[in-house]
Residue frames as qw, qx, qy, qz and C-alpha x, y, z in Angstrom:
[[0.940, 0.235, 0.107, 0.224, 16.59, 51.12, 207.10],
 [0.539, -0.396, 0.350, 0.656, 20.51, 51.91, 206.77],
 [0.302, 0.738, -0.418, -0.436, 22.11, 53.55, 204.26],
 [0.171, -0.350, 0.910, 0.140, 24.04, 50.24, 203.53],
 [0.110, 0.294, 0.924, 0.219, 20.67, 48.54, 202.82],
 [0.345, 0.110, -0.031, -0.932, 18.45, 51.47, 201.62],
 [0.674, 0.454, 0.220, -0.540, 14.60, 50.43, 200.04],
 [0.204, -0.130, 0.762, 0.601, 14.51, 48.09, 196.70],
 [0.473, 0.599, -0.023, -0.645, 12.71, 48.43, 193.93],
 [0.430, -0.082, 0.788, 0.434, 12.51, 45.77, 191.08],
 [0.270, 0.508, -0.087, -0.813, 11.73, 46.36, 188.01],
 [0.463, 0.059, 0.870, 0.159, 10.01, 43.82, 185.29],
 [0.361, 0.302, -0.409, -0.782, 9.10, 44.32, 182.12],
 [0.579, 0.326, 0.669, -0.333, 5.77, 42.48, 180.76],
 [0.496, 0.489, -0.092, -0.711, 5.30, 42.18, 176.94],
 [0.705, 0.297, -0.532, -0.363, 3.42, 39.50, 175.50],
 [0.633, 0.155, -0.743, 0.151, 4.40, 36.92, 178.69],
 [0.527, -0.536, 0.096, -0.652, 1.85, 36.86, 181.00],
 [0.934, -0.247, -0.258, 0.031, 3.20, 33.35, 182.34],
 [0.684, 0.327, -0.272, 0.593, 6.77, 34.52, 182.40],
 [0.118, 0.436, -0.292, 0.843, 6.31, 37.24, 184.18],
 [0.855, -0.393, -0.242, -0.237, 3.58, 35.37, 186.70],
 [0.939, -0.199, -0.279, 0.044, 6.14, 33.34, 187.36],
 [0.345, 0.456, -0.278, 0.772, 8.85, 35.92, 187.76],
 [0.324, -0.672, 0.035, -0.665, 6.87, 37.75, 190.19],
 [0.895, -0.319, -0.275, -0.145, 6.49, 34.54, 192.13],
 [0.707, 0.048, -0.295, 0.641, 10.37, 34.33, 192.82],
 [0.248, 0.257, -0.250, 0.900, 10.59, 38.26, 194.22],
 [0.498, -0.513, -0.137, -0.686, 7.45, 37.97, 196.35],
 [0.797, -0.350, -0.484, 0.087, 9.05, 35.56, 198.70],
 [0.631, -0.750, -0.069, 0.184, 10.29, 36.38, 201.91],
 [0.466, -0.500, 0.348, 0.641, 13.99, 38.39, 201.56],
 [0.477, 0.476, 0.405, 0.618, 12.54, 40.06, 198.41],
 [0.117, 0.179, 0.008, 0.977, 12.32, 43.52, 197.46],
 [0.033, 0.279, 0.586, -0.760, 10.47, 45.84, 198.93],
 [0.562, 0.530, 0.078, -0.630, 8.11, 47.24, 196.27],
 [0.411, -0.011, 0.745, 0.526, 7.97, 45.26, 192.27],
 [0.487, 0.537, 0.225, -0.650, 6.70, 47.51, 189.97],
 [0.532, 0.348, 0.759, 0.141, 5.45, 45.61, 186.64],
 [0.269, 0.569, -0.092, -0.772, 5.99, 47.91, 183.43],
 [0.664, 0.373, 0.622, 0.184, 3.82, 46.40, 180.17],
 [0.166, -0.448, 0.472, 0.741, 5.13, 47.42, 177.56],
 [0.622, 0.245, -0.051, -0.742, 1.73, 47.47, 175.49],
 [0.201, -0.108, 0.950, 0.215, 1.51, 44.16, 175.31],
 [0.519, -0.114, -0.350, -0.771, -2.01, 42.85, 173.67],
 [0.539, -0.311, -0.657, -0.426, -4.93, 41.23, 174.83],
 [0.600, -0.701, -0.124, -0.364, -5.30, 42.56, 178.45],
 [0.753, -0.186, -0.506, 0.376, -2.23, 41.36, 180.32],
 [0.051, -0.338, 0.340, -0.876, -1.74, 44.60, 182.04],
 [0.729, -0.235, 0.151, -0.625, -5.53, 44.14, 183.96],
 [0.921, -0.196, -0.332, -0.063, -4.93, 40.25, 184.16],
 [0.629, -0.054, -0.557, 0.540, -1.42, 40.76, 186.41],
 [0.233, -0.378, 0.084, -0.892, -3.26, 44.04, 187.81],
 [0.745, -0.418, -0.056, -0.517, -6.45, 41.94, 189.20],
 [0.827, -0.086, -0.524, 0.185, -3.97, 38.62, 189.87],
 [0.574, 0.115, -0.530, 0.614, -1.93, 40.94, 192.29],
 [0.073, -0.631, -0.138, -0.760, -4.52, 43.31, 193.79],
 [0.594, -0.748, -0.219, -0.197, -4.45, 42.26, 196.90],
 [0.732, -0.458, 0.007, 0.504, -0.85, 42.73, 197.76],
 [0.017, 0.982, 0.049, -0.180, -0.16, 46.50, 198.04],
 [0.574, -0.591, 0.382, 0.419, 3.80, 45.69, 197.21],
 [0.427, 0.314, 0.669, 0.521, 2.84, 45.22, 193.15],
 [0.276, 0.698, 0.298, -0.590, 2.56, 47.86, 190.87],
 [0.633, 0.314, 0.653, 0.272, 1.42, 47.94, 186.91],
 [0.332, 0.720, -0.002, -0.610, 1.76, 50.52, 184.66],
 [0.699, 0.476, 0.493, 0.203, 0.67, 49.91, 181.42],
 [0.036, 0.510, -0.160, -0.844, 2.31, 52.00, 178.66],
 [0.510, 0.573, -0.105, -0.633, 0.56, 52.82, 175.05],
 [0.549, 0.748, -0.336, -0.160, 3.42, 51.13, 172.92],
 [0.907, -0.285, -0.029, 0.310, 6.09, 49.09, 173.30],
 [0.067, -0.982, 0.156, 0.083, 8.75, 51.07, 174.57],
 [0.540, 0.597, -0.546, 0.230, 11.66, 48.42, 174.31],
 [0.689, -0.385, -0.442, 0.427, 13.80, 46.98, 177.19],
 [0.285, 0.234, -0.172, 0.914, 15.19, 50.56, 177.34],
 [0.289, -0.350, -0.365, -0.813, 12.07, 52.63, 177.37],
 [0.689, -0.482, -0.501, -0.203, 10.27, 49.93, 179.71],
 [0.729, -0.115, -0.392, 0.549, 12.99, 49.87, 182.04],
 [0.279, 0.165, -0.112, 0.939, 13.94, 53.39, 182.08],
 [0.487, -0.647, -0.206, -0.549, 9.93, 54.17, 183.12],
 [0.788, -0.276, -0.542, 0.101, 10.03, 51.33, 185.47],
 [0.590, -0.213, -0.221, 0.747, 13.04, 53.20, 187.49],
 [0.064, -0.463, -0.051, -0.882, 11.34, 56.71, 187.09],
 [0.529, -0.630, 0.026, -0.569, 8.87, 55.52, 189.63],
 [0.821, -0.230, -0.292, 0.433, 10.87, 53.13, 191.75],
 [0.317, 0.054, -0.234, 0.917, 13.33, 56.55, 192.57],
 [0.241, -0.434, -0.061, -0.866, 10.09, 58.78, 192.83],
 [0.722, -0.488, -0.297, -0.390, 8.84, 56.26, 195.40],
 [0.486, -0.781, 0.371, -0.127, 11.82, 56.49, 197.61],
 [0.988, -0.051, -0.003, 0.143, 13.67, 53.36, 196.30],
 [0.405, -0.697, 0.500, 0.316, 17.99, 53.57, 197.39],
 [0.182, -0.360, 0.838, 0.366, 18.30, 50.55, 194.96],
 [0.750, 0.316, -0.034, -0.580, 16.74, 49.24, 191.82],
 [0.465, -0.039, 0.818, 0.337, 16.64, 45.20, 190.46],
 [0.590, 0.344, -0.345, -0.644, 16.16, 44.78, 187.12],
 [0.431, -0.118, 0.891, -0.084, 15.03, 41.52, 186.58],
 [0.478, -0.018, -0.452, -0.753, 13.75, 40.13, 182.92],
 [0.739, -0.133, 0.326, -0.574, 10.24, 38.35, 183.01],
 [0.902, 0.149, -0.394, -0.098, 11.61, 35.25, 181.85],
 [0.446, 0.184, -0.645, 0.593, 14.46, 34.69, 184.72],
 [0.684, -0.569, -0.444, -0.103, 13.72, 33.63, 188.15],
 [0.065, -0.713, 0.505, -0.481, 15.75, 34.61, 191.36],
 [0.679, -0.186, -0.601, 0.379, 17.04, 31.72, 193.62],
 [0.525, -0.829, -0.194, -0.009, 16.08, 32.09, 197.46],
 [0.649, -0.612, 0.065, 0.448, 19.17, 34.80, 199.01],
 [0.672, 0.211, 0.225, 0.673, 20.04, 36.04, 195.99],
 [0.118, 0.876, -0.004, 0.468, 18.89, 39.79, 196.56],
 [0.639, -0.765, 0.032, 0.069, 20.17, 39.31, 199.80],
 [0.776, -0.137, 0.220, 0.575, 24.08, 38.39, 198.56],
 [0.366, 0.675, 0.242, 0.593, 23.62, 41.29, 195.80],
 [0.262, -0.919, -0.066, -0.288, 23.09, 43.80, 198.27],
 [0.732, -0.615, 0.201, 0.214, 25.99, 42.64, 201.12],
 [0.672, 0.502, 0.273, 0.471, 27.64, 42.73, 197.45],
 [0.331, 0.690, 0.093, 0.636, 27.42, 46.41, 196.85],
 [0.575, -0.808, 0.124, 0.005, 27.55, 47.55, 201.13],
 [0.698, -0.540, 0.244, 0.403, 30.82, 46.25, 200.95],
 [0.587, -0.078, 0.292, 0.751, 32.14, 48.14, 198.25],
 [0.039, 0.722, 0.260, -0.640, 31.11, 51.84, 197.94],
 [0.051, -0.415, 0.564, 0.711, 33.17, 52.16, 194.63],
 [0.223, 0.168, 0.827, 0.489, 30.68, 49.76, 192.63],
 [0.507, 0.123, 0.043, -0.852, 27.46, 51.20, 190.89],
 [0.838, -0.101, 0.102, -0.527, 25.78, 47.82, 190.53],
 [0.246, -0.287, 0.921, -0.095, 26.12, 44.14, 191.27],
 [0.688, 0.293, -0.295, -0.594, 25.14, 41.18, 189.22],
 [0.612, -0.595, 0.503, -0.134, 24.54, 37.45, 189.74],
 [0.051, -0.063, 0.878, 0.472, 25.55, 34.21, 188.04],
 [0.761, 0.366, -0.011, -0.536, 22.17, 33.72, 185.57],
 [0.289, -0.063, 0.941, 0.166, 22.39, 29.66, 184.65],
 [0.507, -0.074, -0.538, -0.669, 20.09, 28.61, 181.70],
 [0.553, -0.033, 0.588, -0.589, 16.66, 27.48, 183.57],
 [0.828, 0.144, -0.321, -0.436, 15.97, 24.38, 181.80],
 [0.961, -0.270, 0.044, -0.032, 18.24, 21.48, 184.28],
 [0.947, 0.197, -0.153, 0.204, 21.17, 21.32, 182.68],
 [0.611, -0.636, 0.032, 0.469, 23.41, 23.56, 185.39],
 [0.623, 0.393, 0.236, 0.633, 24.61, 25.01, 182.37],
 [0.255, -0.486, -0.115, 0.828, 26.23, 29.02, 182.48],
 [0.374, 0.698, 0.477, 0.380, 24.56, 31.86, 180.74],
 [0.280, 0.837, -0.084, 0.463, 26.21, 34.72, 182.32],
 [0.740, -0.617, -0.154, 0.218, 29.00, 34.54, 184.50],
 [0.274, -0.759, 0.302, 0.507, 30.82, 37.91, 184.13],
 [0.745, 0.540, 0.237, 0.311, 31.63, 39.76, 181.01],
 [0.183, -0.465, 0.111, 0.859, 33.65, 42.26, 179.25],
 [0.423, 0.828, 0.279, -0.241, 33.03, 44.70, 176.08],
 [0.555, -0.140, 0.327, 0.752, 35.42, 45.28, 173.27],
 [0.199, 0.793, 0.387, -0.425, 33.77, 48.46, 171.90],
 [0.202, 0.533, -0.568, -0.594, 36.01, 48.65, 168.55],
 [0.096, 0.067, -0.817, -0.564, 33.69, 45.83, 167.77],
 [0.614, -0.211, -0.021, -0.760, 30.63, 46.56, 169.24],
 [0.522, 0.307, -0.752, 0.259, 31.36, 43.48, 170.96],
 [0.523, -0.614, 0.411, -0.424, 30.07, 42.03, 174.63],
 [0.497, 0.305, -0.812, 0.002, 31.87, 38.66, 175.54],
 [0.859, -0.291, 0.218, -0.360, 30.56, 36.11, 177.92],
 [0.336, 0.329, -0.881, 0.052, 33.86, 33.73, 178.54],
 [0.160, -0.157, 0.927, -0.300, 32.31, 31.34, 180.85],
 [0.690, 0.134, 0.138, -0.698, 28.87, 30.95, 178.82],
 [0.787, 0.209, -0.504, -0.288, 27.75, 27.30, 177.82],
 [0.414, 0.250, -0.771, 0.415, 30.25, 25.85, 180.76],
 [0.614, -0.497, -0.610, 0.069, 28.83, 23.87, 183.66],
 [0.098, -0.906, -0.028, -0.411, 27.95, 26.44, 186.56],
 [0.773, -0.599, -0.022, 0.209, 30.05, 24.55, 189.35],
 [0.735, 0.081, -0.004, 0.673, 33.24, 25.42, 187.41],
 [0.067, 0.872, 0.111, 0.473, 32.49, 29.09, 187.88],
 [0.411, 0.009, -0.459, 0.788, 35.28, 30.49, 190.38],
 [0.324, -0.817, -0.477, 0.003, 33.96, 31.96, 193.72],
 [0.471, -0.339, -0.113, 0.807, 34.41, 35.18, 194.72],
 [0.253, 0.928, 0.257, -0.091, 32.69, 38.84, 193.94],
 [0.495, -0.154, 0.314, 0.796, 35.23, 40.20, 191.69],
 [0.386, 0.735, 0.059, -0.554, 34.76, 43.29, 189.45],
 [0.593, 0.329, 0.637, 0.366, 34.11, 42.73, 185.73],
 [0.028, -0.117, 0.393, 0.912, 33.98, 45.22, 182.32],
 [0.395, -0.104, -0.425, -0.808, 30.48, 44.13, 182.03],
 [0.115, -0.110, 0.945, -0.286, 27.33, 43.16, 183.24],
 [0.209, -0.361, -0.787, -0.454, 23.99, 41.37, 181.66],
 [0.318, -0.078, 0.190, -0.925, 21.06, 43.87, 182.65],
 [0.636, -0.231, -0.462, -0.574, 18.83, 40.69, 182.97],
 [0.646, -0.639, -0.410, 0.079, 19.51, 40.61, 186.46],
 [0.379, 0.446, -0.175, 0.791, 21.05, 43.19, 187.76],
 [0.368, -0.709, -0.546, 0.253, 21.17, 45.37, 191.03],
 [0.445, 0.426, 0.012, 0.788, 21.88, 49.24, 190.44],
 [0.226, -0.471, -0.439, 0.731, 22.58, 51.96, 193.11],
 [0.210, 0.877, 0.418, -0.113, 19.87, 54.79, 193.16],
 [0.035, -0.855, 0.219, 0.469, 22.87, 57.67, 192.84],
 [0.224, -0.426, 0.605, 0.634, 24.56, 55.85, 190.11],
 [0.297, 0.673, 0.678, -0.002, 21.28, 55.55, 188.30],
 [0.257, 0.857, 0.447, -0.006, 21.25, 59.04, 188.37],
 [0.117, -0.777, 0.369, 0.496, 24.44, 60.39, 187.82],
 [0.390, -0.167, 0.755, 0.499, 25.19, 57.78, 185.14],
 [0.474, 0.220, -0.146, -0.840, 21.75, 58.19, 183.55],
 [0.709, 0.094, 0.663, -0.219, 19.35, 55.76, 182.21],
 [0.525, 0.076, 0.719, 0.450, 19.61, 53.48, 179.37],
 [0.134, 0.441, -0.365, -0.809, 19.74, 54.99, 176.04],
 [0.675, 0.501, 0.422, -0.340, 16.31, 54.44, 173.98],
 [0.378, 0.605, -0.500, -0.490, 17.96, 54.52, 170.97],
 [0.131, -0.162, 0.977, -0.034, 19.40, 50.55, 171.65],
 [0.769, -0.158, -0.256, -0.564, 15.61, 49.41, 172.46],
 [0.969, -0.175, 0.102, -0.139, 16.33, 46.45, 172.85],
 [0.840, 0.086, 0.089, 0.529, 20.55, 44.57, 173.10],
 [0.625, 0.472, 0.040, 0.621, 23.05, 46.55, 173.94],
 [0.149, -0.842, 0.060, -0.515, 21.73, 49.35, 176.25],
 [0.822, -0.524, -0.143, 0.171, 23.24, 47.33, 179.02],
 [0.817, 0.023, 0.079, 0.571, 26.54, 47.33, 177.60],
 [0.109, 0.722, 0.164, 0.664, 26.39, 51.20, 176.86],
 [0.588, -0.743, -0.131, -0.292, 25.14, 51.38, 180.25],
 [0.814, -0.439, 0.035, 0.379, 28.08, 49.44, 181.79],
 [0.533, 0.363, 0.052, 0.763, 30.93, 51.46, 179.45],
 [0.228, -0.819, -0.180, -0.495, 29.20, 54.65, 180.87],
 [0.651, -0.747, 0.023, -0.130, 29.89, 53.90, 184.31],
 [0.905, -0.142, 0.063, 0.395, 33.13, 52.49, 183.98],
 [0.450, 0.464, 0.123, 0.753, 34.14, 55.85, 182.57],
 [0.317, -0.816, 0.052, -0.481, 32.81, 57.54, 185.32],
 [0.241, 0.429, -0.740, 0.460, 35.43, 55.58, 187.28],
 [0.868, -0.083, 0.106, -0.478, 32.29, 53.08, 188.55],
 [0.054, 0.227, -0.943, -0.236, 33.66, 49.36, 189.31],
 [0.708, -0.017, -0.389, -0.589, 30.89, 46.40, 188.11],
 [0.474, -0.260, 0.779, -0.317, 30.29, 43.30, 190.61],
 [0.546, 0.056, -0.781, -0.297, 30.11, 40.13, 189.33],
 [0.219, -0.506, 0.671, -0.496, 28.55, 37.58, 192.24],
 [0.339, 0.248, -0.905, -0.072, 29.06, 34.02, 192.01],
 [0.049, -0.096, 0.675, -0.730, 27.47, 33.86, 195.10],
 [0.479, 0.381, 0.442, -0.656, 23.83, 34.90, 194.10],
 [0.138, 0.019, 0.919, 0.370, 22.05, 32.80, 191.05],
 [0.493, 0.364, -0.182, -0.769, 19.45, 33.54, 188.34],
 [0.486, 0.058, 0.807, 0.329, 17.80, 31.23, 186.52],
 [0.445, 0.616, -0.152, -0.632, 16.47, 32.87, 182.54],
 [0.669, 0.393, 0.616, 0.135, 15.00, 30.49, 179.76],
 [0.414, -0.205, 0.533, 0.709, 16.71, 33.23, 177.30],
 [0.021, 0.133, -0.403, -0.905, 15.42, 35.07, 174.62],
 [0.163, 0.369, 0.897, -0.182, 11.90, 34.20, 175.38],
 [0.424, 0.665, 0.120, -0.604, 10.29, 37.76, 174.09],
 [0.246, 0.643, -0.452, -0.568, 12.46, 37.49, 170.75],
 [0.964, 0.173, 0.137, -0.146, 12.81, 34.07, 170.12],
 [0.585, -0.428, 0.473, 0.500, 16.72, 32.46, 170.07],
 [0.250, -0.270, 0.605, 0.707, 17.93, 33.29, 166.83],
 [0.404, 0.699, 0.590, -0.017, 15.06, 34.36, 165.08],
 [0.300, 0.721, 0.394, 0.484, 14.68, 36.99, 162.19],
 [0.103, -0.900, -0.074, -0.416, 13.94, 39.37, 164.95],
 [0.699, -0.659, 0.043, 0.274, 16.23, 38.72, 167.42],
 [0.688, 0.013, 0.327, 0.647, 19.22, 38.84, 164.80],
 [0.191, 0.720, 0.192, 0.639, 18.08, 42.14, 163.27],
 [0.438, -0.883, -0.030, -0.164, 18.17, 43.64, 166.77],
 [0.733, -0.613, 0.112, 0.272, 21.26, 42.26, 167.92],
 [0.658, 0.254, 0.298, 0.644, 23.14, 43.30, 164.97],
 [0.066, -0.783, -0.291, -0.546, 21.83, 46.73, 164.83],
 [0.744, -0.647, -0.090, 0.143, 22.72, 46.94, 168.48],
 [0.773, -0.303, 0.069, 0.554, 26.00, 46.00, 167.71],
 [0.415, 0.565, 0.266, 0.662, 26.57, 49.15, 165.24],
 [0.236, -0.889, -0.093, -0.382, 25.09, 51.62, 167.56],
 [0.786, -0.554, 0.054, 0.271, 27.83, 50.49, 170.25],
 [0.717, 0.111, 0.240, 0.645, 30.42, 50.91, 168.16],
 [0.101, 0.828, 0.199, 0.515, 28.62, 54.26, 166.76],
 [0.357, -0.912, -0.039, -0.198, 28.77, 55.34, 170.48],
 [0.576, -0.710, 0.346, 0.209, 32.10, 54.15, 172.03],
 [0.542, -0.002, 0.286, 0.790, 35.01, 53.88, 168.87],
 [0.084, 0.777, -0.055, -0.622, 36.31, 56.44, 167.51],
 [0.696, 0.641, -0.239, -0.217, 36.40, 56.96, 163.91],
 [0.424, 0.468, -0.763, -0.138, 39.80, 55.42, 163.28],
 [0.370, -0.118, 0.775, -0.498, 38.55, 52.41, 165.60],
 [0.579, 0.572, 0.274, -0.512, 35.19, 52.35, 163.30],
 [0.594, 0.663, -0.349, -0.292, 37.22, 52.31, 159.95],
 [0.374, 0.640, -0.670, -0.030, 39.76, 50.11, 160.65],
 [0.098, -0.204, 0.895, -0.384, 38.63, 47.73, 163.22],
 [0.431, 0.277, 0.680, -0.524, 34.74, 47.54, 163.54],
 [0.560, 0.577, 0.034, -0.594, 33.95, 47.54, 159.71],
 [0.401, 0.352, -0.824, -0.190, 36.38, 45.56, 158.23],
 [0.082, 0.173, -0.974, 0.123, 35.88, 43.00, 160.54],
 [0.512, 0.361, 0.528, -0.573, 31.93, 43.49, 160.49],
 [0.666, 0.462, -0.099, -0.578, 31.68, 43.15, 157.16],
 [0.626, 0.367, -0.664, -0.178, 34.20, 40.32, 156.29],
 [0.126, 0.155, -0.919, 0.341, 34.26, 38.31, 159.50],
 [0.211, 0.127, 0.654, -0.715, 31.05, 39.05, 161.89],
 [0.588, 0.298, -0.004, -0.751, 28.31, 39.85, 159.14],
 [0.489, 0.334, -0.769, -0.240, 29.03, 36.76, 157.05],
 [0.176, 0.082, -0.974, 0.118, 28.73, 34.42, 159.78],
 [0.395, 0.227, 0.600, -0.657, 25.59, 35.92, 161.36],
 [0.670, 0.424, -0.135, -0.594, 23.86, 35.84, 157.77],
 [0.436, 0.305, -0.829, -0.174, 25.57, 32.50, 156.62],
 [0.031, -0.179, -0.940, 0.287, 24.27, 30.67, 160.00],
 [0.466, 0.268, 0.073, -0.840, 20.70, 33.04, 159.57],
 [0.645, 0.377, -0.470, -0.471, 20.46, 31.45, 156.12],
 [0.495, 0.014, -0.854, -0.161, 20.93, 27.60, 156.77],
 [0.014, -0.193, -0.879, 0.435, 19.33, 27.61, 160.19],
 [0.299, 0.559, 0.608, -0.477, 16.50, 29.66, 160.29],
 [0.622, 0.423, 0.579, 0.313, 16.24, 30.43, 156.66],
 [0.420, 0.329, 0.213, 0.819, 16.44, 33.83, 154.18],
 [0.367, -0.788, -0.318, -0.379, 14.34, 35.88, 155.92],
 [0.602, -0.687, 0.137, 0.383, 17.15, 35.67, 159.33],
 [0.705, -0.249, 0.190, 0.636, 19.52, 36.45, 156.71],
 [0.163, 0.673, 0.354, 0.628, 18.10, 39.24, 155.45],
 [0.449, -0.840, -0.301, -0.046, 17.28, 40.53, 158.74],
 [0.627, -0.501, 0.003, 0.596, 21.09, 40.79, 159.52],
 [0.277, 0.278, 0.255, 0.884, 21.82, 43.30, 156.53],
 [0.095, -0.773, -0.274, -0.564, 19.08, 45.16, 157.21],
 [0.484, -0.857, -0.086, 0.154, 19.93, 45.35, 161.61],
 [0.632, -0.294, 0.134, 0.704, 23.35, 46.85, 159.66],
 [0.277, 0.560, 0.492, 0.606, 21.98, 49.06, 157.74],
 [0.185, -0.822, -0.234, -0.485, 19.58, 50.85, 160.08],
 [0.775, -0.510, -0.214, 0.305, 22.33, 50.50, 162.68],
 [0.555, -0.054, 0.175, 0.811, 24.27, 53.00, 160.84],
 [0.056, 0.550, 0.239, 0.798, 21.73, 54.95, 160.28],
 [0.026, -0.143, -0.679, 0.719, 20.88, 55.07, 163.88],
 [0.661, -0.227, 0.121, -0.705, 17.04, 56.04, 165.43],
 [0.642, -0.086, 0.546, -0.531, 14.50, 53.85, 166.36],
 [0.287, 0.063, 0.898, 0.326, 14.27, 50.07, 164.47],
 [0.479, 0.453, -0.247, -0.711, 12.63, 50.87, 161.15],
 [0.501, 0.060, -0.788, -0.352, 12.29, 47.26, 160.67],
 [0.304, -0.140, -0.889, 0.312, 10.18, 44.54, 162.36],
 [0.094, -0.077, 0.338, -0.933, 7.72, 47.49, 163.92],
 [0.746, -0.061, -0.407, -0.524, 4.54, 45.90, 163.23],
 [0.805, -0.206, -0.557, -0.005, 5.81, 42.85, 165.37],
 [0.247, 0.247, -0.342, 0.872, 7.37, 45.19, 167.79],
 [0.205, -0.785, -0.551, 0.197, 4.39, 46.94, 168.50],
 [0.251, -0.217, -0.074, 0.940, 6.12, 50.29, 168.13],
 [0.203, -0.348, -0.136, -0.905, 2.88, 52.16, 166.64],
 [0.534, -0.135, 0.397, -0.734, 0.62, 50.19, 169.65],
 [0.924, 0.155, -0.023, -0.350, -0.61, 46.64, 169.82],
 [0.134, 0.517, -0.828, -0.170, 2.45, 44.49, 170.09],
 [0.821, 0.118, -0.294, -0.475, 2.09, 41.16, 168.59],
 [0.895, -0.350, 0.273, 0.042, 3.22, 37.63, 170.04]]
């Protein structure tokens, strides 16, 4: 195989969505997929490691590794791509287990990054998978004095998306194609995040290493969306808030932090996430946002929610 089109490797995380990730698999086992798809559960419960272990055992291109715990999207991921590079892979998809891959899209990703040496990965448009042609990521940026990732073209019918691989400030690690060297010179996603956010870390990283990001219009996802967390749920909002702190923690600087990301977290950003928390999904989402600001400032590992996490083993639905 060229250099230009080295080995892939895809990575999928499993926890708790043994259909999702069935059906995932289904899309990168057709013809013009990757070469190897290894499957990392992420302790999920009641046997789905051994049920996508025996469903795929007769096709040598699937591998499962189960881990203990849930490790996060970080954690999972970051295994996932320890043995994808130790098994020779040039390039690695990430791909979550709720989002499909339309037929040609690794193929556009790749002819993507061959034709520009300068990028360290390429990403494609990801429409919501439910009919309505609608955009869920089509090229972002990051404003990192507010812990901040923007999606301008999200909600907006996909035909209006402008063609053309262009390079962007950010891109949504739920499909994603990343070279093997900028894997390892940039490093892998930061376990702190877990879950939200390590992308964006990830993508600020490289861009400072003077890395450009590929949007491509061209190649098309479809992802039914928060399908582990649940859209605006308790736990999704404590994570994505928390998230947003630890971004900020890592890329402003202090006067940035005081004067930009706090005021306007506390009197602009917090308020609305806890004010829509509280009438939609009731006190319990709006509690959830004080607390993913709390332990977002105190950084580690989410000290809330860990029981439904799974973080000591056994994650729950």
């Amino acid at each position: 195989m060229s250099d230009a089109f080295p080995p892939v490797a895809a990575v999928v995380l499993n926890w708790n969505g043994l259909a999702d990730t069935e059906r995932c698999l289904g899309s990168l086992l057709r013809p013009g997929g990757p070469d190897r798809v290894i499957v990392v559960d992420n302790g999920s419960r009641g046997g789905e490691a051994e049920s996508i272990r025996a469903a795929r055992a007769g096709d040598p291109r699937v591998e499962v590794a189960a881990l203990p715990r849930n490790r996060g999207f970080a954690g999972g991921v970051n295994e996932g791509v320890r043995r994808a590079l130790a098994g020779g892979a040039g390039q690695v998809l990430l791909l979550n287990n709720d989002a499909v891959l339309e037929e040609g899209t690794l193929g556009a990703l790749r002819a993507a990054l061959a034709g520009d040496p300068g990028a360290a990965a390429a990403a494609p448009l990801v429409v919501y998978d439910d009919g309505s042609g609608r955009t869920w990521f089509a090229g972002g940026d990051i404003v990192p004095a507010l812990g901040q990732v923007r999606h301008p073209g999200h909600g907006r019918p996909a035909a209006e998306v402008v063609a053309g691989t262009r390079a962007v400030g950010f891109l949504s690690f739920c499909a994603v194609l990343v070279r093997r060297a900028d894997w390892e010179g940039i490093g892998p996603l930061e376990e702190e995040f877990f879950a939200y956010g390590e992308d964006a870390d990830w993508c600020l990283r490289a861009l400072r290493a003077g890395r450009r990001l590929l949007f491509v219009p061209g190649a098309t996802a479809r992802h039914r969306a928060s399908a582990s967390a649940g859209p605006r749920s308790p736990l999704q909002l404590y994570l994505l808030t928390r998230a947003r702190v630890l971004l900020a923690r890592r890329h402003a600087g202090f006067a940035a932090r005081a004067f930009a990301f706090w005021p306007w977290m506390i009197a602009v950003r917090g308020p609305h996430d806890f004010l829509k928390g509280l009438f939609t999904k009731g006190p319990a989402a709006a509690a959830a946002v004080v607390r993913g600001l709390i332990d977002g400032a105190r950084g580690g590992p989410p000290a809330a929610f860990r029981d439904r996490l799974g973080l000591d083993g056994g994650g729950a639905a």
